[in-house]
C-alpha positions in Angstrom: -121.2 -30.0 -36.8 -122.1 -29.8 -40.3 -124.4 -26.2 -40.8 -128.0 -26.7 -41.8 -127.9 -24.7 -45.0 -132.0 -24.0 -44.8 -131.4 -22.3 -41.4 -128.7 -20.2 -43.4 -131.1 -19.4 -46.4 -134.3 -18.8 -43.9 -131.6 -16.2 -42.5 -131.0 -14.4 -45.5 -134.4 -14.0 -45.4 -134.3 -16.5 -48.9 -136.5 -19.4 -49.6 -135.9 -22.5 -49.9 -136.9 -25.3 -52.8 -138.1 -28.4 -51.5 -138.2 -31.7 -53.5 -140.3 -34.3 -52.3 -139.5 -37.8 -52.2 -142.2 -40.9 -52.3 -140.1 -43.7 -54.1 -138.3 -46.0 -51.7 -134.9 -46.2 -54.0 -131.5 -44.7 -53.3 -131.0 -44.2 -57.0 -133.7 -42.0 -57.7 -133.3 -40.1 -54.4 -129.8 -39.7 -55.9 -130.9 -38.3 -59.3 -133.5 -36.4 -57.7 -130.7 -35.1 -55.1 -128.5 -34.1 -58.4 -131.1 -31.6 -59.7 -130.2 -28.8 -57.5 -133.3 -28.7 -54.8 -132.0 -27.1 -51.5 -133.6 -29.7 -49.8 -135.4 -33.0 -50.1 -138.3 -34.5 -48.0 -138.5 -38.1 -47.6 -142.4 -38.9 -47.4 -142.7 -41.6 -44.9 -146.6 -40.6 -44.1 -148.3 -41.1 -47.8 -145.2 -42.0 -49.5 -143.8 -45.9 -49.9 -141.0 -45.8 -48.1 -140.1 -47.4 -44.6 -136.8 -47.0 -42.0 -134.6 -49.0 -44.3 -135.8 -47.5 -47.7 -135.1 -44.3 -46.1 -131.7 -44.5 -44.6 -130.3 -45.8 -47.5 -132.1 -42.5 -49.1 -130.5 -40.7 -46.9 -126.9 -41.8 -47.7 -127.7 -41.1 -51.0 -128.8 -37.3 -51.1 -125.4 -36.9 -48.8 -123.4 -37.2 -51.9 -124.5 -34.2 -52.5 -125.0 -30.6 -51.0 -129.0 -31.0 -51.1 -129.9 -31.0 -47.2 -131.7 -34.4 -46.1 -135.3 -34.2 -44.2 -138.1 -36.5 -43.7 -141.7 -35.9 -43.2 -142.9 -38.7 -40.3 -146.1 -40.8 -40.4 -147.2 -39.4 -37.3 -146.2 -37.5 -33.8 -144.4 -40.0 -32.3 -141.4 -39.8 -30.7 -139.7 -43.1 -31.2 -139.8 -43.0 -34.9 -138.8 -39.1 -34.9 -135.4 -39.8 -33.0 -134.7 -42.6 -35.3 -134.8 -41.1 -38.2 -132.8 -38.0 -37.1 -130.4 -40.7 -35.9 -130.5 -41.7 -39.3 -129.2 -38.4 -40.4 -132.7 -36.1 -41.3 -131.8 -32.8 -40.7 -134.9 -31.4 -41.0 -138.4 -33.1 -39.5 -142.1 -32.0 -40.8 -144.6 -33.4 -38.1 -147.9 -34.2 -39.8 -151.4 -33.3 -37.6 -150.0 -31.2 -35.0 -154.0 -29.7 -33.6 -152.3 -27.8 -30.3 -149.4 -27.1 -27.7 -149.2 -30.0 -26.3 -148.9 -31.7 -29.4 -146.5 -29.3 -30.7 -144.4 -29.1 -27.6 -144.2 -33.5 -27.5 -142.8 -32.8 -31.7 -140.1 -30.3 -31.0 -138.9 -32.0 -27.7 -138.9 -35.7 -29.1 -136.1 -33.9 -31.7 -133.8 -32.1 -28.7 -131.3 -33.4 -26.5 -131.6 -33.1 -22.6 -132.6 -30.6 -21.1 -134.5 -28.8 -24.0 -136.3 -32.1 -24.8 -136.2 -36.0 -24.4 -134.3 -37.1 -27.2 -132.6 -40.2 -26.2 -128.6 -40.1 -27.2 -127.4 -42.4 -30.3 -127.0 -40.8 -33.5 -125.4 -43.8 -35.0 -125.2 -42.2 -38.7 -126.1 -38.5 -37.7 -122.4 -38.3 -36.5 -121.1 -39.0 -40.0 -123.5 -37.0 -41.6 -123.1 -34.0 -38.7 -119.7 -34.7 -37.4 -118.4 -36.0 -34.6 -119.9 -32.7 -32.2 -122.9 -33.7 -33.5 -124.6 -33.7 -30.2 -123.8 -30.5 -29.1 -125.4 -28.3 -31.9 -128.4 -31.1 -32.9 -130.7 -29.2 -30.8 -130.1 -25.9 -32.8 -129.1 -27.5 -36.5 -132.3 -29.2 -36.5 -135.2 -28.1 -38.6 -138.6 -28.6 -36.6 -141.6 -28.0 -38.7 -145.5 -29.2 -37.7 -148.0 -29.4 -40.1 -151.2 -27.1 -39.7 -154.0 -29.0 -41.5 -156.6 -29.8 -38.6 -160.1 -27.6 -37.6 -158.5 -27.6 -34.2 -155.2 -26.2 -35.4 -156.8 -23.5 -36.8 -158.1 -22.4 -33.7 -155.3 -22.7 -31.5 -152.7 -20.9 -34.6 -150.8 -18.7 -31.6 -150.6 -21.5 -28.9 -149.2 -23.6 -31.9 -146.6 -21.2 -33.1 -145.8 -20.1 -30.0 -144.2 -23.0 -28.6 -140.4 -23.3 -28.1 -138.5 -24.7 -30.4 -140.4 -24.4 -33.2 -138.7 -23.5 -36.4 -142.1 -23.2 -38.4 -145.1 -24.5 -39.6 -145.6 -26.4 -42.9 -149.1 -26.2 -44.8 -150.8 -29.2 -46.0 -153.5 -28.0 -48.7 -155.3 -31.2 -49.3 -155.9 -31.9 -45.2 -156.6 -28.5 -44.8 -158.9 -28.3 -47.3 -161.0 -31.8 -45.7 -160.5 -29.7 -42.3 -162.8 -27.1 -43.6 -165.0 -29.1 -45.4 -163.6 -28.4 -48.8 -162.8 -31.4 -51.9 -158.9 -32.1 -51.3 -157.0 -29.5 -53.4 -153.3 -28.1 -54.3 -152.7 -25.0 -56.0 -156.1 -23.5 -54.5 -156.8 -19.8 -56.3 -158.1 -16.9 -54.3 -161.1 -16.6 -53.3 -161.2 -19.9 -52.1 -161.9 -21.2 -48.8 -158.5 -22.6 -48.4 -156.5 -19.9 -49.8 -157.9 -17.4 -47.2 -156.9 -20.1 -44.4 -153.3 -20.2 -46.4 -153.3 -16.7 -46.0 -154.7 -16.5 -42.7 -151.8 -19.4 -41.1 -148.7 -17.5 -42.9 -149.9 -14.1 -41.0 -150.1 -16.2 -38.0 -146.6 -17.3 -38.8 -144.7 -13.9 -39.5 -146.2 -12.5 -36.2 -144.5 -15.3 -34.4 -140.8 -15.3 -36.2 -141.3 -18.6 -37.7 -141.1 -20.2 -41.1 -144.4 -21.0 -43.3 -143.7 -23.8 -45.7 -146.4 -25.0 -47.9 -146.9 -27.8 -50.8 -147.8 -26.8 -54.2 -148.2 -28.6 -57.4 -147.0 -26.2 -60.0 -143.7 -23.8 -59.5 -146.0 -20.9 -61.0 -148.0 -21.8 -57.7 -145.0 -22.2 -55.9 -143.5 -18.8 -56.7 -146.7 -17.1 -56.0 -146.3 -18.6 -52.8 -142.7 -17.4 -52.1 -144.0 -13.6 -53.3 -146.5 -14.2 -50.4 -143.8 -14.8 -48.1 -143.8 -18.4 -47.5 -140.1 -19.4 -47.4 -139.8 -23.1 -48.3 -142.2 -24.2 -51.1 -142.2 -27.9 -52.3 -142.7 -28.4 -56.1 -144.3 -32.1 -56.7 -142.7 -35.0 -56.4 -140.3 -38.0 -57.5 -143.3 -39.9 -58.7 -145.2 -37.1 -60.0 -142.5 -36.1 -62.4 -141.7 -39.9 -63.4 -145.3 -40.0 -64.2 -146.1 -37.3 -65.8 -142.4 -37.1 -68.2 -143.1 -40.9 -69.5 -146.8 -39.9 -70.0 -146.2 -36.6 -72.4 -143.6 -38.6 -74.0 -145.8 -41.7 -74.7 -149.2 -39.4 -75.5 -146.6 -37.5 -78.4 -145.4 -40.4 -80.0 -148.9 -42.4 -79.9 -150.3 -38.9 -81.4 -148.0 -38.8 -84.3 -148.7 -42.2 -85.1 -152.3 -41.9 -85.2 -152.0 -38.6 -87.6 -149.3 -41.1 -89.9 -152.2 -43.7 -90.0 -155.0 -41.6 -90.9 -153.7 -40.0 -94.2 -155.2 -40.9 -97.4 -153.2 -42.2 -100.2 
């Protein structure tokens, strides 16, 4: 089976550059794909994108070395083992407030007798190869979002569970959770940066990987001096948005000055 270069990087005790993916279009996921990210997240929770969108997605970041993963709308297991059927090698599970919860993710993404996964990996044996299904359970990437009130309360139980690969940090829900405005990039001091902090302790005393969102690579590198080890920079339609807007603002600047000199 093909090796899941994050596993490899968390190894060398590296981290990882996630790019995040909200477009449903193979074409941007494959210029997005050519940029050099270690891995990209297909958002199928806030982003556009639906099982079609994304498997074509999917085909698209294979052409290059940039490791495939999705983020799912929600803990449930039919549409987790379809999409690693698809060929995710990576799933983040959004909401995940306890064990139970926890333990239903990471089993709905593992073969018999570690989990339930039902058998038929229709593109994940081109993508993996054709032993696909006897290292899936161990290639896979399982992380579950902390972002709930409950979560934080049950951090241990969460991180505890079998399986597990790590936990990924949602700022904006875990901001509402604590009865903060909805926030990336929080400074310290905050509320929300002491619950940051507070999860990725949690984290390293349970050998698992803390990933996190940020809005800014300066944030993002702070993060990765903390010791978060998969940080994801923005996203597809953040950058399209905010490269046409400081290209427009420029050029409707300069023609404002030209128009208001005096002859």
């Amino acid at each position: 089976m093909r090796k899941n270069k994050l596993k490899e990087i968390f190894k060398q005790n590296k981290s990882v550059i996630n790019g995040w993916l909200q477009i449903p279009s193979s074409f941007s996921a494959e210029v997005m794909a050519h940029q050099g990210w270690d891995s990209l997240t297909i958002d199928m929770q806030h982003g556009v994108i639906d099982y079609p969108n994304a498997l074509q997605m999917l085909q698209a970041i294979s052409s290059t070395d940039t490791i495939p993963m999705a983020r799912v709308n929600w803990n449930e297991p039919g549409q987790i083992m379809k999409i690693l059927d698809a060929g995710a090698y990576g799933v983040i599970c959004p909401m995940v407030s306890n064990r139970e919860q926890a333990e239903k993710f990471v089993q709905a993404c593992q073969y018999p007798p570690k989990g339930y996964r039902s058998f038929g990996p229709i593109r994940g044996l081109i993508y993996g190869g054709s032993d696909y299904a006897n290292h899936a359970n161990d290639e896979i990437l399982k992380l579950a979002m902390i972002e709930t009130s409950e979560a934080l309360q049950k951090l241990d139980e969460i991180m505890s569970t079998p399986g597990l690969d790590g936990i990924y940090i949602g700022p904006a829900d875990l901001s509402l959770a604590i009865g903060q405005k909805p926030a990336f990039d929080n400074p310290e001091g905050s509320p929300t940066y002491e619950q940051i902090t507070n999860i990725l302790k949690h984290a390293k005393k349970n050998n698992l990987v803390a990933g996190i969102h940020n809005a800014t690579p300066e944030y993002a590198q702070k993060m990765i001096d903390l010791g978060f080890q998969l940080v994801t920079i923005g996203s597809d339609q953040r950058y399209m948005s905010a490269g046409a807007k400081s290209s427009v603002s420029k050029l409707k600047n300069i023609k404002s000055k030209e128009e208001s000199k005096a002859y």
